[in-house]
C-alpha positions in Angstrom: 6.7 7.8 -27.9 8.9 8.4 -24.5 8.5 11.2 -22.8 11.8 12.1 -21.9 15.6 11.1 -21.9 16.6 9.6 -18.9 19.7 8.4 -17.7 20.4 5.5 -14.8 23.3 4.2 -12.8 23.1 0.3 -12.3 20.5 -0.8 -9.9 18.5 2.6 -10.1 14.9 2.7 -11.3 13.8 4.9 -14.0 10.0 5.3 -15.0 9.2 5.8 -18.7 6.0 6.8 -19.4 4.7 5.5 -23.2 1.6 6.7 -25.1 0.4 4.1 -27.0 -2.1 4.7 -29.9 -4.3 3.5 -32.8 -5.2 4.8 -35.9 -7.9 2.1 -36.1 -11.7 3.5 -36.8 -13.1 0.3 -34.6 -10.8 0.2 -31.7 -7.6 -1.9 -31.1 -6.3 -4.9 -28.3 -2.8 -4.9 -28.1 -0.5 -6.8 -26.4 3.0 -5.2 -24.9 5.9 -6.9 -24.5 9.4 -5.8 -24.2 12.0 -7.2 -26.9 15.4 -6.7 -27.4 19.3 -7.2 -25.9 18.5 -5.6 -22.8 14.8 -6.6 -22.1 15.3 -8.5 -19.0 16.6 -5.0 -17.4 12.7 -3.4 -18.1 9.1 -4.4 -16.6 5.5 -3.1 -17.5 4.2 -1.7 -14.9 0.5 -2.6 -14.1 -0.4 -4.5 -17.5 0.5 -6.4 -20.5 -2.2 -5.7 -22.8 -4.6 -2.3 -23.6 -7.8 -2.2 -24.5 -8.1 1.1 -27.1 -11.2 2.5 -28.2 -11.0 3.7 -31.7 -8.2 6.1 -33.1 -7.7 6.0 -29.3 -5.0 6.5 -26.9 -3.6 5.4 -23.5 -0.4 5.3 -21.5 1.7 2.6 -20.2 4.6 2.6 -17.8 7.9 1.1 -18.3 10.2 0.6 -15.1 13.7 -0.3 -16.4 16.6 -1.0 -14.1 20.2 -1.8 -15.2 21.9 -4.2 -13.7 25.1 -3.9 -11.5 28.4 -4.6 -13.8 26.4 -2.0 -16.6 
C-alpha cells in the first residue's frame, strides 16, 4: 500500500513509503523491482530484496522522479 497521493513537477523527488507484507506462516524472501511504462522514472531506495519473518511486515522506500518534457 502507498501511503499517500503525491504529486511532482519534472525533475522533483517524491518519496513513497510501501509496506510490504506476507501472509506466509514460515516467513517470505522477496525480491522488489519496479515494472511498468514509467519504471525508469522510480528507484528503491536502500534495497532490492526483504527478508520477512512470518505473516510479517516491513517498509520499503520508493524515490520516483519524472523527467523534464513530463
Amino acid at each position: 500500500t502507498i501511503s499517500s497521493f503525491r504529486e511532482a513537477a519534472p525533475g522533483q523527488e517524491v518519496l513513497y513509503n510501501v509496506t510490504v507484507g506476507t501472509r506466509s506462516s514460515t516467513g517470505d524472501t522477496i525480491d522488489l523491482s519496479l515494472t511498468g511504462t514509467h519504471a525508469s522514472w522510480g528507484t528503491l531506495v536502500g534495497q532490492t530484496y526483504i527478508v520477512l519473518s512470518a505473516k510479517g511486515s516491513d517498509k520499503v522506500q520508493v524515490k520516483v522522479v519524472p523527467p523534464a518534457g513530463t
